[in-house]
gemmi code that builds the backbone of each chain (N, CA, C; Angstrom):
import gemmi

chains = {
    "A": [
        ("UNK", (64.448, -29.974, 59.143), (64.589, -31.413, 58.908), (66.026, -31.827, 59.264)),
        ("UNK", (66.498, -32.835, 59.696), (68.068, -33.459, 60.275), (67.419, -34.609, 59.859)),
        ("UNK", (68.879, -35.258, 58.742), (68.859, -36.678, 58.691), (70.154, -36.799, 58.914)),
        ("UNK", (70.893, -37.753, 59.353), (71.891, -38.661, 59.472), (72.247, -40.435, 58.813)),
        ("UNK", (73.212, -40.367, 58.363), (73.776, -41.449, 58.442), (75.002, -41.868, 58.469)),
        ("UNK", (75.403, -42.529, 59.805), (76.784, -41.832, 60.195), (76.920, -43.499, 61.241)),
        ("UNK", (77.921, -43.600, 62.182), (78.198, -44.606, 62.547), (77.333, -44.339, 64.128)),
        ("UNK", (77.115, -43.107, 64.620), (76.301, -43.090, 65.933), (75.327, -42.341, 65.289)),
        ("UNK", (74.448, -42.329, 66.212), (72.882, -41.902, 65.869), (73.189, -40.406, 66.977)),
        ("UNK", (72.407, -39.392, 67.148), (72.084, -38.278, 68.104), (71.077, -38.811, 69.405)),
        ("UNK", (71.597, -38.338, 70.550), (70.393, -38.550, 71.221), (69.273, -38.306, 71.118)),
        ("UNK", (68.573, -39.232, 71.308), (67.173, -39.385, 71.027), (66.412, -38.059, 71.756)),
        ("UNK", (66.601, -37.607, 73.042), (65.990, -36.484, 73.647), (66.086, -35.259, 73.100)),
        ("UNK", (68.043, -35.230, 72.494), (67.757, -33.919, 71.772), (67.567, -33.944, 70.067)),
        ("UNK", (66.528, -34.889, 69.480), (66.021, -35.052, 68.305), (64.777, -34.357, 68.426)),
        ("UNK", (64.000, -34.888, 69.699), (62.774, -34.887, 69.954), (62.668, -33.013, 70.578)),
        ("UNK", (63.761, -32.865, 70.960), (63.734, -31.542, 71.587), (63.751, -30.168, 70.550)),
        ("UNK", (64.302, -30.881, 69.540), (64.563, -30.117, 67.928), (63.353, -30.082, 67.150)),
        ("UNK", (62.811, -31.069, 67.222), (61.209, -31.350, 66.442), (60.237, -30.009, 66.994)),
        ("UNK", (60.216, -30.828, 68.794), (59.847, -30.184, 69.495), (59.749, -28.414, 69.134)),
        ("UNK", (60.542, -27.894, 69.329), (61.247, -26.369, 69.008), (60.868, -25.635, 67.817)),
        ("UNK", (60.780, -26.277, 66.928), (60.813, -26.264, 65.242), (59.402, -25.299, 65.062)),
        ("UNK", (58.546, -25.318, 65.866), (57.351, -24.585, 65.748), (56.458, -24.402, 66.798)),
        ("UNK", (55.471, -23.042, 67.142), (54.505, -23.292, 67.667), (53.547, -23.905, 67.706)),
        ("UNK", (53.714, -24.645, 66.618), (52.335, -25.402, 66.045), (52.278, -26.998, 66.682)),
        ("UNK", (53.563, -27.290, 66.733), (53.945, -28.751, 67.037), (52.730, -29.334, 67.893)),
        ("UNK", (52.143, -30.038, 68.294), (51.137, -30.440, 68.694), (51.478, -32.059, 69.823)),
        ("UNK", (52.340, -32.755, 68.610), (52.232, -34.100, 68.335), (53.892, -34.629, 67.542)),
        ("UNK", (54.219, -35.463, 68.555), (55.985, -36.201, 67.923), (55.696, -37.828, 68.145)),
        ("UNK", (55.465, -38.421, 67.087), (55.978, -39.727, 67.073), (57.035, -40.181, 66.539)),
        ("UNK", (57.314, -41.172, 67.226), (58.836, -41.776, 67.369), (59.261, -43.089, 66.900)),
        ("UNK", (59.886, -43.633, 65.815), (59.813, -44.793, 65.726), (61.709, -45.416, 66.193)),
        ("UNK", (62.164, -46.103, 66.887), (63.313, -46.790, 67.435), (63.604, -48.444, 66.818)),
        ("UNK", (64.120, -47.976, 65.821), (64.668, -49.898, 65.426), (65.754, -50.347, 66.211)),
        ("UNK", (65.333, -51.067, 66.804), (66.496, -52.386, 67.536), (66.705, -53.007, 67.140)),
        ("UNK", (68.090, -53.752, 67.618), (68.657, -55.134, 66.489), (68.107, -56.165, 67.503)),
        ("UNK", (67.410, -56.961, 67.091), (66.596, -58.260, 67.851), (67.844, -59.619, 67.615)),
        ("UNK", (67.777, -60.065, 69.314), (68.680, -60.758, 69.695), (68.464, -62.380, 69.038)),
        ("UNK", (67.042, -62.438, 68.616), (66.628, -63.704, 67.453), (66.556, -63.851, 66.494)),
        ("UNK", (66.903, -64.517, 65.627), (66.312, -64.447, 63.978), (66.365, -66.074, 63.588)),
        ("UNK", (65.291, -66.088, 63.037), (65.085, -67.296, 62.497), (65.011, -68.354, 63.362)),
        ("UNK", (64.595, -68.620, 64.616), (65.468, -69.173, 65.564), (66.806, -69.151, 65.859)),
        ("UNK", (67.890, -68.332, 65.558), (68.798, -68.508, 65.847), (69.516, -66.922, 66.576)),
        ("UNK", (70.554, -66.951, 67.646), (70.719, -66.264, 68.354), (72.016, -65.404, 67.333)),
        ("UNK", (71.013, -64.051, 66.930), (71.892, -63.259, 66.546), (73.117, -62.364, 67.404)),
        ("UNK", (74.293, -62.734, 66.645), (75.350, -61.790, 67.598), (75.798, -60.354, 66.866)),
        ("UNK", (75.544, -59.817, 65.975), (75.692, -58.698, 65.498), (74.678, -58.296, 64.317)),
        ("UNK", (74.590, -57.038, 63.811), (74.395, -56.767, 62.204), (75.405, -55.237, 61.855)),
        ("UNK", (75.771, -55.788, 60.951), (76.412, -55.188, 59.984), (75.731, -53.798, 59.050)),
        ("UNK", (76.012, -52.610, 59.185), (75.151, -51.737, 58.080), (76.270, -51.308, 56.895)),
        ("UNK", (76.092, -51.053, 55.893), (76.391, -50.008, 54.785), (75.883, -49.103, 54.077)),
        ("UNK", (75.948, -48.645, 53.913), (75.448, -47.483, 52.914), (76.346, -46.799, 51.608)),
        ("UNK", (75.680, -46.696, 50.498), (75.705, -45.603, 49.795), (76.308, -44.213, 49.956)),
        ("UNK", (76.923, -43.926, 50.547), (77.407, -42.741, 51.740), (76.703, -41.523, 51.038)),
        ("UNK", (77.023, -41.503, 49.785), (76.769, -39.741, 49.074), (75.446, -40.088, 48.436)),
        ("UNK", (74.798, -41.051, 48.200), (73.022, -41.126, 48.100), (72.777, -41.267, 49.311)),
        ("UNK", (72.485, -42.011, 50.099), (72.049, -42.274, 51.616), (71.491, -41.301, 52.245)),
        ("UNK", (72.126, -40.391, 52.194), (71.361, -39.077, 53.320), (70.616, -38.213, 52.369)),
        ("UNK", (71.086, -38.306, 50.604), (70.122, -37.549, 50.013), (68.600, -38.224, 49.798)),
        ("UNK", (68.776, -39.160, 49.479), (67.467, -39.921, 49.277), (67.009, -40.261, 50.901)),
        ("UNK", (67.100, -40.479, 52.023), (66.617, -39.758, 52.930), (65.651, -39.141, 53.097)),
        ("UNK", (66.503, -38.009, 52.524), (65.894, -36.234, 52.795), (64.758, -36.123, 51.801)),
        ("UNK", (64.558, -37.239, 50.934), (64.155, -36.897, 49.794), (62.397, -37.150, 50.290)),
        ("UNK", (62.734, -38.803, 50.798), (61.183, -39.413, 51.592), (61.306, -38.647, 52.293)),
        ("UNK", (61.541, -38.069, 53.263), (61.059, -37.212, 54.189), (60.274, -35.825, 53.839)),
        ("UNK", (61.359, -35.087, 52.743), (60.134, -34.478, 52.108), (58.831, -34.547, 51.373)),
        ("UNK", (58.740, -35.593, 50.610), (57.808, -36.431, 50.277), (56.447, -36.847, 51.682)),
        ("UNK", (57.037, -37.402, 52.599), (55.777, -37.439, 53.563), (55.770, -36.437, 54.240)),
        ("UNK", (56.357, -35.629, 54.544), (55.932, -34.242, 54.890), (54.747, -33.331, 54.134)),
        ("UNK", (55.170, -32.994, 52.853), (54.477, -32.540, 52.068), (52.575, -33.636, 52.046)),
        ("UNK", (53.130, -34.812, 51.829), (51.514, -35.940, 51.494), (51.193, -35.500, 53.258)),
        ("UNK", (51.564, -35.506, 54.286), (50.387, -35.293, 55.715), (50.653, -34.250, 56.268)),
        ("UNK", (51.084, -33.037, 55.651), (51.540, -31.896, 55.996), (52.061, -31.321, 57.437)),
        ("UNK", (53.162, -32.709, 57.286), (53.607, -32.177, 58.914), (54.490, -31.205, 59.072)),
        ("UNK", (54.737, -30.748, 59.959), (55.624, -29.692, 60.389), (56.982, -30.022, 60.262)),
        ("UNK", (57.270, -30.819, 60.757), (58.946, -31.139, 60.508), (59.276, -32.727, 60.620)),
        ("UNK", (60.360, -33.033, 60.665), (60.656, -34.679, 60.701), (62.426, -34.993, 60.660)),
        ("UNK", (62.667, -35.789, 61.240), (64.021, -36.028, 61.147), (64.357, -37.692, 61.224)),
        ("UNK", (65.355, -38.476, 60.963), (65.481, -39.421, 60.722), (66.992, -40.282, 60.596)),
        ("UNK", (67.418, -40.972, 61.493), (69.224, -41.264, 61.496), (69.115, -42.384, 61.679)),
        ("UNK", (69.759, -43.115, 60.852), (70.088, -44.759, 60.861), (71.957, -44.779, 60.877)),
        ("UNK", (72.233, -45.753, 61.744), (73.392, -46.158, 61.564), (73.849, -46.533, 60.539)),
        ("UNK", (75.335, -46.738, 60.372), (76.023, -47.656, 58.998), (77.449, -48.417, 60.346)),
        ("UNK", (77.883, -49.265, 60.179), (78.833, -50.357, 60.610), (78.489, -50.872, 61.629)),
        ("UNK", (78.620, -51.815, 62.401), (78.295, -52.663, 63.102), (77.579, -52.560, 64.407)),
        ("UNK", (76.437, -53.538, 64.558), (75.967, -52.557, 65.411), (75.350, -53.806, 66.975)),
        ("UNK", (75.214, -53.628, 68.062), (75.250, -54.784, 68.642), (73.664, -55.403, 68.933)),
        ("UNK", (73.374, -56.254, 69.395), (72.161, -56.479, 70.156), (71.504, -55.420, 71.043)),
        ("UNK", (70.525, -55.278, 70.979), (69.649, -54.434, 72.101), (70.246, -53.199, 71.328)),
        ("UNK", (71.032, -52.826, 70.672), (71.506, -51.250, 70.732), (70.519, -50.866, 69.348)),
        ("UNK", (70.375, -48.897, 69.212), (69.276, -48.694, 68.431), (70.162, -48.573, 67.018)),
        ("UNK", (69.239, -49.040, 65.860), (69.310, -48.921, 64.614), (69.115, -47.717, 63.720)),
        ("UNK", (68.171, -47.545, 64.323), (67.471, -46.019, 63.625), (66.577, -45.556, 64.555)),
        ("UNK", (66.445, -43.811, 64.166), (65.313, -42.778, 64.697), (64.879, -42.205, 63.459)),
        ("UNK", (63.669, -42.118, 63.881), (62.251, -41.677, 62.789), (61.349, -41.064, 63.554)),
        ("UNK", (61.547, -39.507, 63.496), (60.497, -38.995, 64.484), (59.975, -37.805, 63.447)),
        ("UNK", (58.793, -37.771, 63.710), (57.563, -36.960, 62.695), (56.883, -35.927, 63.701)),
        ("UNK", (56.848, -34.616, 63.673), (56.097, -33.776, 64.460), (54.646, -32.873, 63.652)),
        ("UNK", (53.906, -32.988, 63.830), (52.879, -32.368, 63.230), (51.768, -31.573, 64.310)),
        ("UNK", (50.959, -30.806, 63.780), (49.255, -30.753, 64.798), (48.510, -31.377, 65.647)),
        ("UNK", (48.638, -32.702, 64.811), (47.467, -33.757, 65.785), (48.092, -34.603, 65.468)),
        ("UNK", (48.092, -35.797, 66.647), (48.322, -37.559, 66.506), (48.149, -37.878, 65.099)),
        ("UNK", (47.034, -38.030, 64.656), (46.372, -38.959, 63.509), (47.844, -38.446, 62.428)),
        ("UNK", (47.870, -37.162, 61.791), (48.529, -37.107, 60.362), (50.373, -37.646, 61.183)),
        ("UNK", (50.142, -37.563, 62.721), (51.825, -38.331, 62.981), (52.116, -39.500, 63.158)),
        ("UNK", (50.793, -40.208, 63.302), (50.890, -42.072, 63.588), (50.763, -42.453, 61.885)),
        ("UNK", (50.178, -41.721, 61.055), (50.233, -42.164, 59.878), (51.233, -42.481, 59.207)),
        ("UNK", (51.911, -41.011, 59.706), (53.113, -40.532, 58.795), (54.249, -41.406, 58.753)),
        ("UNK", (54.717, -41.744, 60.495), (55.314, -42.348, 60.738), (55.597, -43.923, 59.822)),
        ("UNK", (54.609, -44.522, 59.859), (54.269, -45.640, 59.587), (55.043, -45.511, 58.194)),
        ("UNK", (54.183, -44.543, 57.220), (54.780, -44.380, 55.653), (56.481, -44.375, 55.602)),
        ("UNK", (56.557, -43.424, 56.249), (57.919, -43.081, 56.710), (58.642, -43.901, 56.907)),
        ("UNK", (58.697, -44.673, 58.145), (59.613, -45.894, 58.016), (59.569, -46.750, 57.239)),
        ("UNK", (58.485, -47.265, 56.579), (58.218, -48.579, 55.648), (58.714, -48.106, 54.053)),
        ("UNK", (59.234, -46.452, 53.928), (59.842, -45.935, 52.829), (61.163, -46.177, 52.948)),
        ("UNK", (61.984, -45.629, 54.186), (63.111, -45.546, 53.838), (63.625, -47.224, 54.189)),
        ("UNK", (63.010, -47.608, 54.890), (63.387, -49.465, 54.828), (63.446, -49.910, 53.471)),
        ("UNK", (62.950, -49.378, 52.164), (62.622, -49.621, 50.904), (63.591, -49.191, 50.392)),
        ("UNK", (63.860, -47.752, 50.398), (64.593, -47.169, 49.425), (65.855, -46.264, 49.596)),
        ("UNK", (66.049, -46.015, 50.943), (67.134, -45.406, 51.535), (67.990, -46.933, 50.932)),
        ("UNK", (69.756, -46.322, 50.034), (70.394, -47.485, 49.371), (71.440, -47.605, 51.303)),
        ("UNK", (70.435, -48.881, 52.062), (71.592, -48.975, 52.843), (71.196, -50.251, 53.386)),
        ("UNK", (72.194, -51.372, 53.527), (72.029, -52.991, 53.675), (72.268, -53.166, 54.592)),
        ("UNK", (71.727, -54.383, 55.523), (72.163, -55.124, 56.541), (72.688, -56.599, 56.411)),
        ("UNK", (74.235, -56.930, 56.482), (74.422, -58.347, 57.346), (74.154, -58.683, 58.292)),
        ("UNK", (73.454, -59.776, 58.740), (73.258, -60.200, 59.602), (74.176, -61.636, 60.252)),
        ("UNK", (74.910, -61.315, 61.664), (76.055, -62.558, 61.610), (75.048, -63.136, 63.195)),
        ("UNK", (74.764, -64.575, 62.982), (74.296, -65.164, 64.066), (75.166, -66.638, 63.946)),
        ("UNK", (74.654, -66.844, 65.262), (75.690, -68.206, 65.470), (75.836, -69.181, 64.308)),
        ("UNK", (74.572, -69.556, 63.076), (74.420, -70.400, 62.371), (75.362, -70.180, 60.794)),
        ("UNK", (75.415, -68.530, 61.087), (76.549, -67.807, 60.058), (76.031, -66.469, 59.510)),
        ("UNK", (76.599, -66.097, 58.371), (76.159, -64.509, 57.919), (75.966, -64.649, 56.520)),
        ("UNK", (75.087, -63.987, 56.768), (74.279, -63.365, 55.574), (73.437, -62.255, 55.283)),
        ("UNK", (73.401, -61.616, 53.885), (73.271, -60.212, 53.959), (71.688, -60.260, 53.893)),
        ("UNK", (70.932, -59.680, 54.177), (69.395, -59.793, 54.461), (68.595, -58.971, 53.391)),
    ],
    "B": [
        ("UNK", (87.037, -45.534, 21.977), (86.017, -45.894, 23.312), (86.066, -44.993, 24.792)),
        ("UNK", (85.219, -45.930, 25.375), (84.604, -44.458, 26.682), (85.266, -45.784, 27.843)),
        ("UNK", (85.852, -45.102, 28.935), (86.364, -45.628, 30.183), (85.156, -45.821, 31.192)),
        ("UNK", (84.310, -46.401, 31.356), (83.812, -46.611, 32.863), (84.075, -47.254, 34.043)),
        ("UNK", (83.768, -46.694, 35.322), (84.053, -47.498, 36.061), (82.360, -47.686, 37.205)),
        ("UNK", (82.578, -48.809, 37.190), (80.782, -49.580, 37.713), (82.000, -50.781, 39.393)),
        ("UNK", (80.948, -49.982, 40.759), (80.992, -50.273, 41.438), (79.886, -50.957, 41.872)),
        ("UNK", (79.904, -51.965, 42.596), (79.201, -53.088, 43.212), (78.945, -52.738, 44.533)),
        ("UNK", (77.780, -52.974, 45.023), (77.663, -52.880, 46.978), (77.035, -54.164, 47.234)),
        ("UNK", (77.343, -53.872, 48.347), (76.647, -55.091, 49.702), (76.551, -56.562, 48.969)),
        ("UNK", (75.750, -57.067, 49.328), (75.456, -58.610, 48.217), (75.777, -58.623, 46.991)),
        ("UNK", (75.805, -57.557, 45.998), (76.118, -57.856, 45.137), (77.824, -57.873, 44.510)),
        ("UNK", (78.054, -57.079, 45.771), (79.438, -57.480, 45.597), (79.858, -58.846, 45.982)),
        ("UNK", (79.623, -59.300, 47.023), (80.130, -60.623, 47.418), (79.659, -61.513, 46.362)),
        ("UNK", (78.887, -61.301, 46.066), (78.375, -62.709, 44.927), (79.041, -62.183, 43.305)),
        ("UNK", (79.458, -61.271, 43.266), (80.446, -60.954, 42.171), (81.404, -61.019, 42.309)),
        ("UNK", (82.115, -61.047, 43.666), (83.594, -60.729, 43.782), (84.467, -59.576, 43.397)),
        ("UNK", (84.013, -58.590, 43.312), (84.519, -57.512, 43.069), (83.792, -56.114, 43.265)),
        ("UNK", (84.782, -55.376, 44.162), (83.856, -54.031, 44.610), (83.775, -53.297, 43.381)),
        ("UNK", (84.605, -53.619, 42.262), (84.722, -52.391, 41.245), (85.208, -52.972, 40.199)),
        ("UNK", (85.158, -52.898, 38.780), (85.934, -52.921, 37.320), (85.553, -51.750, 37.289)),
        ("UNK", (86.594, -51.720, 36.292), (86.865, -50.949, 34.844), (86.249, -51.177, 33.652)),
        ("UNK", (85.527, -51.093, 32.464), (84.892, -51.331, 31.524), (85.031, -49.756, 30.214)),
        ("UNK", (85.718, -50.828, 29.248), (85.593, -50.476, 28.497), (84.917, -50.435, 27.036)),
        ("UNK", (84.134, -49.082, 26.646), (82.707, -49.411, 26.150), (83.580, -48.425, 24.451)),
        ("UNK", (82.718, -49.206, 23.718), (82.504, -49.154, 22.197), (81.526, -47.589, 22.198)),
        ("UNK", (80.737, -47.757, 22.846), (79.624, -45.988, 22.693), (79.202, -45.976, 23.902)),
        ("UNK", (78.696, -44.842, 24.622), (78.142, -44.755, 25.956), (76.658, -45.104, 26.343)),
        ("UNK", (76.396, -45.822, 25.479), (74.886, -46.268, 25.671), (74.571, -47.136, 26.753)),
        ("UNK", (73.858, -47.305, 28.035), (73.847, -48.212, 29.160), (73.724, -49.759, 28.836)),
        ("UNK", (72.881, -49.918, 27.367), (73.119, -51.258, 26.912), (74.698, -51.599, 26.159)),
        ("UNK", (75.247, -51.073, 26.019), (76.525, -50.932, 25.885), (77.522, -51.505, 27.115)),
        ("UNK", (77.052, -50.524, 28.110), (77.814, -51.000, 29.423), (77.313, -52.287, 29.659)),
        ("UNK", (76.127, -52.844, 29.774), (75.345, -54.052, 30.019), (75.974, -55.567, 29.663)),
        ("UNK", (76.420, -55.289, 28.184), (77.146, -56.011, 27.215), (78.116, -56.474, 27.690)),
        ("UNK", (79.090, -55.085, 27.876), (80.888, -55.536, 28.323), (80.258, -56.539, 29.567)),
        ("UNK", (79.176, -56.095, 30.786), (79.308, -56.707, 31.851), (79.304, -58.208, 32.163)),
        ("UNK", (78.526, -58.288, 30.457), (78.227, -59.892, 30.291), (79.236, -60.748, 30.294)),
        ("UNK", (80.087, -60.028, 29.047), (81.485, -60.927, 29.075), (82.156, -60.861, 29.750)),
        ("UNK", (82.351, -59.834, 30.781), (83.042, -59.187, 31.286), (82.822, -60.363, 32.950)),
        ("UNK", (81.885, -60.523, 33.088), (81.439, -61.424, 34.899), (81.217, -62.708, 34.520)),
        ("UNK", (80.843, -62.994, 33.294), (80.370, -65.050, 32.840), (78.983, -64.812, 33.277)),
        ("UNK", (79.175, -66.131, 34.179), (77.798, -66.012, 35.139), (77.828, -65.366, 36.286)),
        ("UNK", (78.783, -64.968, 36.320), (78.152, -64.368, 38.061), (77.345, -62.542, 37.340)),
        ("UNK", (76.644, -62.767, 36.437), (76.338, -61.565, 35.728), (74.944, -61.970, 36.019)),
        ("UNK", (74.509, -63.473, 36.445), (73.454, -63.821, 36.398), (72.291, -63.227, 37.574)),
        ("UNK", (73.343, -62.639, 38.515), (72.901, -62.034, 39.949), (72.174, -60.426, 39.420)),
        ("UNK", (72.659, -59.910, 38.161), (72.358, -58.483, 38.047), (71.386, -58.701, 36.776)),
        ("UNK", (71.025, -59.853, 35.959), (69.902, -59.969, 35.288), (68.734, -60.821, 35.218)),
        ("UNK", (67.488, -60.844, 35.053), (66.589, -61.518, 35.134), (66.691, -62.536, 33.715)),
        ("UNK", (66.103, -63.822, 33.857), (66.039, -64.421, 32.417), (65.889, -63.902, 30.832)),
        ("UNK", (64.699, -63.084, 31.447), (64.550, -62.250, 29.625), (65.690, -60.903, 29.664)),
        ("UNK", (67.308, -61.281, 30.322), (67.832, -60.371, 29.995), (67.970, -58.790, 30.529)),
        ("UNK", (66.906, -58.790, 31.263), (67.054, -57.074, 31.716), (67.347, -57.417, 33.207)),
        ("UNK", (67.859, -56.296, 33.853), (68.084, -55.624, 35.160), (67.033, -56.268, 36.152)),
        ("UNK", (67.207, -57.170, 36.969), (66.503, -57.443, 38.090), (65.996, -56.307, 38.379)),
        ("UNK", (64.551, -56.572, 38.644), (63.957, -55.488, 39.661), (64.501, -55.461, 40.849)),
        ("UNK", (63.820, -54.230, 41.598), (64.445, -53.830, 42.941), (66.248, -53.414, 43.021)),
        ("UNK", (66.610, -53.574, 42.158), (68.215, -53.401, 41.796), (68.037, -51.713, 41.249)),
        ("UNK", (69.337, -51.219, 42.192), (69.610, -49.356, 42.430), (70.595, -49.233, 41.178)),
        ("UNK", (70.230, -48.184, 40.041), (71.234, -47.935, 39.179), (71.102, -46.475, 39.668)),
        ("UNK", (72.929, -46.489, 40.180), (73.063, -44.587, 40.084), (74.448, -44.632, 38.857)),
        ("UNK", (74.304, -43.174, 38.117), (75.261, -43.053, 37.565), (76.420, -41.323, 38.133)),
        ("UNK", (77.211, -41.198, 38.104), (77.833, -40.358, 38.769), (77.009, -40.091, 40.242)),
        ("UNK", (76.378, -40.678, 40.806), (75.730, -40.404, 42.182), (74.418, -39.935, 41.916)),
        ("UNK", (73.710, -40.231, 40.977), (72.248, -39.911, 40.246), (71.523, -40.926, 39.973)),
        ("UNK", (70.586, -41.242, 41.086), (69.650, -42.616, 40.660), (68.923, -42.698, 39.163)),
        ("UNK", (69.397, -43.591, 38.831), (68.378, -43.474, 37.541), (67.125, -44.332, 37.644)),
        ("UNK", (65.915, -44.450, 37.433), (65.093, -45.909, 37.327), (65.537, -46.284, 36.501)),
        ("UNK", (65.314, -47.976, 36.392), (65.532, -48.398, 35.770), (64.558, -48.764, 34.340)),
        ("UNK", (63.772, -47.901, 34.080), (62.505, -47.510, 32.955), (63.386, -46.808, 32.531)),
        ("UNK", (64.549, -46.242, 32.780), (65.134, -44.978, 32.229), (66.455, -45.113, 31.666)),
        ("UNK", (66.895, -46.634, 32.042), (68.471, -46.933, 31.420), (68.700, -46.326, 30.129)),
        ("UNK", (67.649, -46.447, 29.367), (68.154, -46.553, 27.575), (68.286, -45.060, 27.583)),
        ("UNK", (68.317, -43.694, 28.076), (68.365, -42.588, 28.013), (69.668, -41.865, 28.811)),
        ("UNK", (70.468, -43.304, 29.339), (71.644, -42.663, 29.595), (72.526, -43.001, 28.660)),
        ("UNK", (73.586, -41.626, 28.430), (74.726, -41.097, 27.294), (75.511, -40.953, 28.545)),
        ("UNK", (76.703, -42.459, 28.394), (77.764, -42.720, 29.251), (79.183, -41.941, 28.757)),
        ("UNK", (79.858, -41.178, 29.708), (81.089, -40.417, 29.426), (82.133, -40.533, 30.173)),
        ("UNK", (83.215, -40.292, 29.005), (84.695, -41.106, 30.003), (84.581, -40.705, 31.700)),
        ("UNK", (85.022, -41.998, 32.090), (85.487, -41.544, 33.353), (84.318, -41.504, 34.398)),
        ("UNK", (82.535, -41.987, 34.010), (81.483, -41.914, 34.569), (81.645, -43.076, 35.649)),
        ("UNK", (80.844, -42.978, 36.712), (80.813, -43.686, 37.495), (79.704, -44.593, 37.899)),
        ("UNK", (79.679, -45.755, 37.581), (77.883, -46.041, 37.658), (77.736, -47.409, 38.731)),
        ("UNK", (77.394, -46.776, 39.582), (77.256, -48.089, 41.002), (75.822, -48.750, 40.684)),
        ("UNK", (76.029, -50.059, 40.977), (74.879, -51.192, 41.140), (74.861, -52.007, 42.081)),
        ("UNK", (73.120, -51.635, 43.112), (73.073, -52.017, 44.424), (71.841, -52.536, 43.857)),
        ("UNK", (72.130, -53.874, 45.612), (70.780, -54.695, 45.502), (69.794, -53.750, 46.665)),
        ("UNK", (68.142, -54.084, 46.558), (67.270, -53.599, 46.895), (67.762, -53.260, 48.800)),
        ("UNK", (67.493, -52.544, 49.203), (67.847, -51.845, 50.104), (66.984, -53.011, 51.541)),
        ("UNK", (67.986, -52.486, 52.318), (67.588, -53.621, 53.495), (67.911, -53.320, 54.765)),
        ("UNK", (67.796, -51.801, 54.616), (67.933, -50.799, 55.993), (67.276, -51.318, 57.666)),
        ("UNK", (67.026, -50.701, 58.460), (66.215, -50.157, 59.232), (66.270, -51.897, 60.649)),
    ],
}
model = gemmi.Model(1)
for chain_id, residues in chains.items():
    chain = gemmi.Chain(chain_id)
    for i, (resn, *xyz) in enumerate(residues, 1):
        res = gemmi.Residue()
        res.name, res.seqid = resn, gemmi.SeqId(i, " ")
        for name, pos in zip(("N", "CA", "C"), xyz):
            atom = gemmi.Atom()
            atom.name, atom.element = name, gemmi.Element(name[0])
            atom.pos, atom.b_iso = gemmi.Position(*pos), 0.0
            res.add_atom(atom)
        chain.add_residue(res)
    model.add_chain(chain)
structure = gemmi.Structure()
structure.add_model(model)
structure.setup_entities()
């Protein structure tokens, strides 16, 4: 398992190449990529802002990850979100799940991200032309 | 009395104005700490409680770097020098 939360993320190829590796069994890697979207609200966002928790952040992490590992018994999983500022178009986070078959990795995924968006302690400002505010 | 110190993140700092106090508590009971915070912020205390008084939901209590739920406040025994951060609901990804 590799989580991160740090100001750059790892390349994405050698995340997938690590998953990849992690077993003979691997079958199946889905991938989830958050981008910072250049709209919000109608209005033209020019940055977002991350923070984190620094010394919870990567434990609670690790924590959902073991958690959906164990509930769709995948093989491995890894997961890195940024913290400080981060631009348009550039990536937010990686969430990649490797298991046997598609089905328990499109699931997983899904749980997976919609967990640590919940409960990983780490915030976004958002600064667009109309002003900032923390989201 | 017991020394704490209770750090603030993200939104809830800005709408408190302060990344951090000091608080000083009569016994280490978390309703204890709760108390000082009252007098201690006025209203801007109003951001970290709901009307009937308790802890907004979705609001992160860790104490020395140990999430607690918040079903679980009344079972923390606060000790000099503890550290207890309060974050609003997480807004990652």
């Amino acid at each position: 398992m590799k989580v991160k939360v740090d100001r750059e993320l790892d390349p994405l190829p050698t995340l997938i190449e690590h998953l990849k590796h992690s077993s003979d069994e691997v079958g199946a890697i889905a991938v989830f990529v958050g981008v910072v979207r250049g709209v919000s609200d109608g209005g033209k966002v020019l940055k977002l802002s991350y923070e984190a928790h620094e010394a919870l952040a990567s434990r609670v992490l690790k924590d959902v990850i073991e958690d959906v590992k164990e509930k769709y018994g995948l093989i491995d999983a890894a997961a890195e979100h940024r913290i400080g500022d981060v631009s348009v178009g550039e990536d937010i986070m990686y969430v990649l799940v490797a298991s046997k078959h598609r089905d328990e990795a499109y699931n997983a995924l899904i749980e997976l991200v919609d967990r640590i968006k919940r409960e990983v302690p780490i915030w976004k400002k958002e600064y667009t032309e109309k002003g900032v505010k923390w989201l | 009395m017991i020394k704490v110190k209770v750090r603030f993140y993200a939104s809830l700092r800005d709408e408190i104005g302060a990344g951090e106090v000091s608080v000083h508590l009569n016994d280490g009971s978390f309703n204890s700490l709760m108390n000082s915070l009252r007098v201690l912020l006025g209203d801007r205390v109003n951001r970290l409680f709901s009307e009937g008084g308790v802890l907004r939901n979705g609001l992160i209590v860790s104490v020395n770097n140990t999430i607690i739920h918040l079903s679980k406040t009344r079972e923390v025994e606060l000790r000099e020098n503890d550290v207890v951060d309060l974050m609003p609901t997480p807004s990652g990804g």
